[in-house]
C-alpha positions as CSV (number, residue, x, y, z in Angstrom):
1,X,6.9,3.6,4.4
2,X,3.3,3.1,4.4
3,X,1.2,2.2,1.9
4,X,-3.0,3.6,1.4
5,X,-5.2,3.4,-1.8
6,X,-8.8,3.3,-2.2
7,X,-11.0,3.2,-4.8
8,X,-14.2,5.1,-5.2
9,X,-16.6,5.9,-8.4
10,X,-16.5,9.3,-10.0
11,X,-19.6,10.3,-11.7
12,X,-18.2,13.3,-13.8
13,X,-17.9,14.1,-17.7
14,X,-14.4,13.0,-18.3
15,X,-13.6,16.8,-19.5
16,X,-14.2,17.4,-16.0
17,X,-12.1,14.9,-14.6
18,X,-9.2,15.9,-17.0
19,X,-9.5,19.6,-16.2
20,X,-8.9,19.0,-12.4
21,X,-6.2,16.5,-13.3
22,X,-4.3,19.4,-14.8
23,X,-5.0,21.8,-11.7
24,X,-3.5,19.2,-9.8
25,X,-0.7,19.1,-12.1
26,X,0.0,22.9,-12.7
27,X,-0.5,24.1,-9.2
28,X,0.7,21.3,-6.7
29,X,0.9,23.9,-3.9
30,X,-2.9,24.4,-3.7
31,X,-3.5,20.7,-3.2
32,X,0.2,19.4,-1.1
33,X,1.0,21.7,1.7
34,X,4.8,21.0,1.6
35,X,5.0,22.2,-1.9
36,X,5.5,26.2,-1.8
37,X,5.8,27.2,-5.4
38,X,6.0,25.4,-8.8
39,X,7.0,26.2,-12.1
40,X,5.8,24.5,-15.4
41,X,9.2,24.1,-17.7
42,X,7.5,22.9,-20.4
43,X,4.7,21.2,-22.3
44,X,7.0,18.3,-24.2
45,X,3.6,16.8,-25.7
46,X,-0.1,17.2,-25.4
47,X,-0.8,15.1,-22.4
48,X,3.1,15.6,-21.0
49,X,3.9,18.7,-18.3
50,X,7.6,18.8,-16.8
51,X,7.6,21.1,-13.9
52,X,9.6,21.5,-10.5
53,X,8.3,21.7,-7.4
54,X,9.8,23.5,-4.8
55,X,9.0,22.0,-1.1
56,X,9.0,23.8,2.1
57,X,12.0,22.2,4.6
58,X,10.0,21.9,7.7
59,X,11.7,24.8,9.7
């Protein structure tokens, strides 16, 4: 499997940065196009989301 990163510099309030973070987080499928739905299970701590992410199967 391949490997990519990159590096670049955000200039954003860190509330800002955080915010989209969590959009990323909460709704995977607007961001991954093999994810088709998710569901948040629960919030276990203030920084801590357990969800499951349902994936599309290619067909």
């Amino acid at each position: 499997m391949a490997l990519v990163s990159y590096r670049t510099r955000v200039n954003a309030p860190i509330e800002i940065l955080w915010q989209h973070l969590l959009e990323k987080v909460e709704t995977p499928e607007k961001f991954i196009p093999a994810v088709t739905r998710s569901e948040i299970l629960g919030r276990p701590g203030p920084n801590t989301v357990d969800r499951l992410m349902y994936l599309d199967d290619g067909t």
